[in-house]
N, C-alpha and C positions, 0 to 999 in steps of 0.2 A: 083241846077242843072237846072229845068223847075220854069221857075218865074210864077207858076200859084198860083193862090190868092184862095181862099173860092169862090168867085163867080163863076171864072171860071172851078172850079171843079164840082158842080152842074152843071152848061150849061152842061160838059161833061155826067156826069151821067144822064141829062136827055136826051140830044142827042140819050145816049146808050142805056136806056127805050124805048125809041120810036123806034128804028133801030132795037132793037133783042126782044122786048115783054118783059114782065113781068115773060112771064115761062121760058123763056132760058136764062133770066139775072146772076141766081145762080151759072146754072150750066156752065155757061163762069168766071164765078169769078173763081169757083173753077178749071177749068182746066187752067186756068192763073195761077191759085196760084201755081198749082200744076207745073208747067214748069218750074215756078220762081226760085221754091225751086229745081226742077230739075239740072238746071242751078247753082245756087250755088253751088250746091254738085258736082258737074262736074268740076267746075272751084278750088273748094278747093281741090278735089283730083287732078287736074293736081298740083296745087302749092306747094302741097307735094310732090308731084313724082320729080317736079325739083328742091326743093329744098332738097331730100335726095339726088339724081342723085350729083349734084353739091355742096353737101357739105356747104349746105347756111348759116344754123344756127351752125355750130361746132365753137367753140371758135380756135382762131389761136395756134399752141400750143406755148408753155411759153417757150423762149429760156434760161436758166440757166445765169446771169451773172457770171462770173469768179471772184473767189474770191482776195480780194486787199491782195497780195503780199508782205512781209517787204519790206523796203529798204533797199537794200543792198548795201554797195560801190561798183561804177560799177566797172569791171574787169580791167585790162591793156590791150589794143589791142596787137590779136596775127594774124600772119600769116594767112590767109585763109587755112583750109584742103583741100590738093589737091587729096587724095588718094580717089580713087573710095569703091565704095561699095561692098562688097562681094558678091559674086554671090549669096550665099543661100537667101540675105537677096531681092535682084532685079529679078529671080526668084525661089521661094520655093520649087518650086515641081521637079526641074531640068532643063532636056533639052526640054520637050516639057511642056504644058500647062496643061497635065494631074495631077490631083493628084496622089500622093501616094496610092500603092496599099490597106490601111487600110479604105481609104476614097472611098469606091464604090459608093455613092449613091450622088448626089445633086441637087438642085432645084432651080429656078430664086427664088429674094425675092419678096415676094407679090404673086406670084402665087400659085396654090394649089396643082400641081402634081411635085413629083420627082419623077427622072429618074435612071436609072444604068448610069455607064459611058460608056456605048458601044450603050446607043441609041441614033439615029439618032437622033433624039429632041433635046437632051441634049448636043449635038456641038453649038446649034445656043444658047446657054445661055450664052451673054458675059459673060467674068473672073473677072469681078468686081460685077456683079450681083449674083453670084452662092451662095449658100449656102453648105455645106459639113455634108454629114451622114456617118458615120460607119456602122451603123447598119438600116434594113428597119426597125424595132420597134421605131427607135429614131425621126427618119422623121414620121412616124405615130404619135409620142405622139407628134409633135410639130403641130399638124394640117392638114401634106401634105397628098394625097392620091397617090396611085401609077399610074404611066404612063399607057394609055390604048394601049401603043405598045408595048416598053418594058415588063411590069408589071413586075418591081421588086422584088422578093423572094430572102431569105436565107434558106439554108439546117436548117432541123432541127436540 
């Protein structure tokens, strides 16, 4: 880093002899030293903080290849299906976005609160994000807690 040599480290040290005395030479080492080490440990703990923050060191996860397939003789081409998909199968739950009355309770994934289906919160949970409980025990044993507006309950 610093191209200083054996010589010119003495000059330094004697410079710093004569500029601070012999009596306060020690105790300037040691609050140097003590900053130094300050400083490291200030900079190691930011490098942790960003790198738990953003995920630095996790390994990427391992996509599954798909397993090789016999070969089979290929088919005879047929017609394209033209017929549409059954309504239950494009939407499940009927005519509106609701589930079924069994399914009261659900939750975005990755978050940590579910909702009932009647509170305000739990409209703004895209339909491809939601998770589905029957029961608040079930969403409890899976990690969620309960909404602080809501607060879902079931009768005993």
């Amino acid at each position: 880093m610093f191209d200083i040599g054996f010589q010119e480290l003495i000059l330094i040290l004697i410079i710093a002899l004569l500029v601070f005395g012999p009596t306060r030479l020690p105790e300037l080492g040691r609050s140097l030293g003590r900053a130094m080490r300050e400083f490291r440990r200030a900079s190691e703990e930011f490098r942790s903080t960003v790198e738990t923050n953003l995920h630095l060191n996790e390994p990427d996860p391992v996509i599954a290849a798909p397993e090789p397939a016999a070969v089979a003789p290929a088919p005879a081409p047929t017609a394209p299906v033209t017929e549409p998909l059954p309504e239950s199968v494009l939407n499940p739950y009927g005519e509106g976005s609701e589930p079924s009355p069994g399914e009261a309770y659900y939750a975005q994934r990755g978050s940590r609160l579910f909702h009932a289906r009647t509170c305000g919160w739990a409209g703004r949970i895209p339909e491809l994000e939601r998770v589905y409980f029957k029961r608040v025990a079930e969403a409890k044993e899976q990690g969620f807690t309960t909404c602080p507006v809501c607060e879902p309950w079931e009768p005993a």
